[in-house]
Each structure stands twice: as structure tokens, then as C-alpha cells.
C-alpha positions as CSV (number, residue, x, y, z in Angstrom):
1,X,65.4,-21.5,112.8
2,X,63.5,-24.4,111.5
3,X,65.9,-28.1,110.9
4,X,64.6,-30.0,108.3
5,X,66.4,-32.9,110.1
6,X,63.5,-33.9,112.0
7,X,61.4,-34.6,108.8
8,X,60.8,-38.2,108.5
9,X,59.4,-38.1,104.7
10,X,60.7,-39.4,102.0
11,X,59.8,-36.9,99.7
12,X,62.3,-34.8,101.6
13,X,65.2,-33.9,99.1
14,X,68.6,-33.1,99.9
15,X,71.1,-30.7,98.3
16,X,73.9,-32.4,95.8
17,X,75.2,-29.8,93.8
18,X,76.1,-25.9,95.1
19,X,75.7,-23.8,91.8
20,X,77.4,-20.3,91.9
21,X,77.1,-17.3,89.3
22,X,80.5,-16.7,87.2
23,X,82.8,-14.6,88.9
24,X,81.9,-15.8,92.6
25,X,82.4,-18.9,94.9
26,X,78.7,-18.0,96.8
27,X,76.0,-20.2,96.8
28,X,73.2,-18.8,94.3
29,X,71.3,-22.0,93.6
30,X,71.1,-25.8,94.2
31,X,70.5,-28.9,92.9
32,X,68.3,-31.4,94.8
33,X,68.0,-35.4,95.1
34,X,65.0,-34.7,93.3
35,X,66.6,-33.6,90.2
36,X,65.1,-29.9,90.7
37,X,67.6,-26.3,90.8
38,X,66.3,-23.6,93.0
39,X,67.7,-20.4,93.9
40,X,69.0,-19.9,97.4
41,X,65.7,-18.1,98.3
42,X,64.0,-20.6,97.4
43,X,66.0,-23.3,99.4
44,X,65.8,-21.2,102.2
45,X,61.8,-21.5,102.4
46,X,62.1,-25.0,101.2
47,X,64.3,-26.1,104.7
48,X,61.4,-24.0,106.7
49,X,59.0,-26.0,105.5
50,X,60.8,-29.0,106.0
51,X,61.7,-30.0,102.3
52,X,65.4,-30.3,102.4
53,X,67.2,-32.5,105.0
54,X,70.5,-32.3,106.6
55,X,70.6,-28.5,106.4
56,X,70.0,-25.3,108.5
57,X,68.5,-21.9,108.2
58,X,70.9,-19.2,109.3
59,X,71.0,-15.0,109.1
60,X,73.5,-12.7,109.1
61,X,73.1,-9.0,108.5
62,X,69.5,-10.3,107.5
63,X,70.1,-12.2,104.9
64,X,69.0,-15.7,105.1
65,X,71.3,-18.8,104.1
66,X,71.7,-22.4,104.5
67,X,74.4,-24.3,106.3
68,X,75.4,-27.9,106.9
69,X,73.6,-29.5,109.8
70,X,76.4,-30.0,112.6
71,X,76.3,-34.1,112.0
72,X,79.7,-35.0,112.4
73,X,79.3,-36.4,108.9
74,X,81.5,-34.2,106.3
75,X,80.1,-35.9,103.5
76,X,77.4,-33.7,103.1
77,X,78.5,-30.6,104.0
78,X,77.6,-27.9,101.9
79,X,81.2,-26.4,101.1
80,X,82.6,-30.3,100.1
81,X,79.7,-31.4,97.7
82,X,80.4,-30.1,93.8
83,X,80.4,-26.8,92.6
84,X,79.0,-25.6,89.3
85,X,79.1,-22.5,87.8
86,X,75.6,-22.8,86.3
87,X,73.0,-20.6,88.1
């Protein structure tokens, strides 16, 4: 599990916008700082490689996901940034 965190770049984006599919309240896309959308696959590979801060790489029942890194900062958690129906 690889935490983007420890990147020190400043072409390091960060997630501002959790975009869902209609019908659900799961995370299938993003928005970034950068102004780019991506899928949650594609976030995934994008915190192992260190291009997203302040988040996570988790699994369960091997499926990959991202979660808030444990900062004590609530502002950018992933379930209290906006929501968008638009992926």
C-alpha cells in the first residue's frame, strides 16, 4: 500500500470532487486539483505512483479503493468533499 503523502511534488494533484453513477452513493470517478476526471481505477494507479496526495490505497474482497489519509484533518476526507452525480 503505497501513500502518496510522502510525495513532495508539486505536480502532485489532489482529489476535490467524488463523482458517483446515478442510482449509487459509490465513488466511480474523481476530479483532481488539476482540473482532470478519472475513474476510480485510474486513481487507484495514480496514488501508487505517487500522483495524488492525502490519500490511501486499500482492498477488500480484492477490489482496490482509495481512502482518506488518517490526518486528523476532516477537510479533506473523501466522504465530506462534494458529490456529483456525473461519471
Amino acid at each position: 500500500m503505497k501513500n502518496s503523502k510522502t510525495q513532495n511534488n508539486s505536480n502532485v494533484a489532489c482529489i476535490t470532487e467524488v463523482l458517483t453513477k446515478e442510482g449509487s452513493s459509490a465513488a466511480a470517478g474523481y476530479k483532481l486539483s488539476n482540473g482532470e476526471t478519472v475513474s476510480v481505477e485510474e486513481a487507484v494507479q495514480m496514488a501508487k505512483n505517487g500522483e495524488i496526495k492525502d490519500v490511501i490505497v486499500s482492498s477488500r474482497n480484492g477490489e482496490e479503493f482509495l481512502r482518506s489519509y488518517p490526518d486528523g484533518d476532516e477537510n479533506n476526507n473523501l466522504r465530506d468533499l462534494p458529490h456529483h452525480r456525473e461519471y
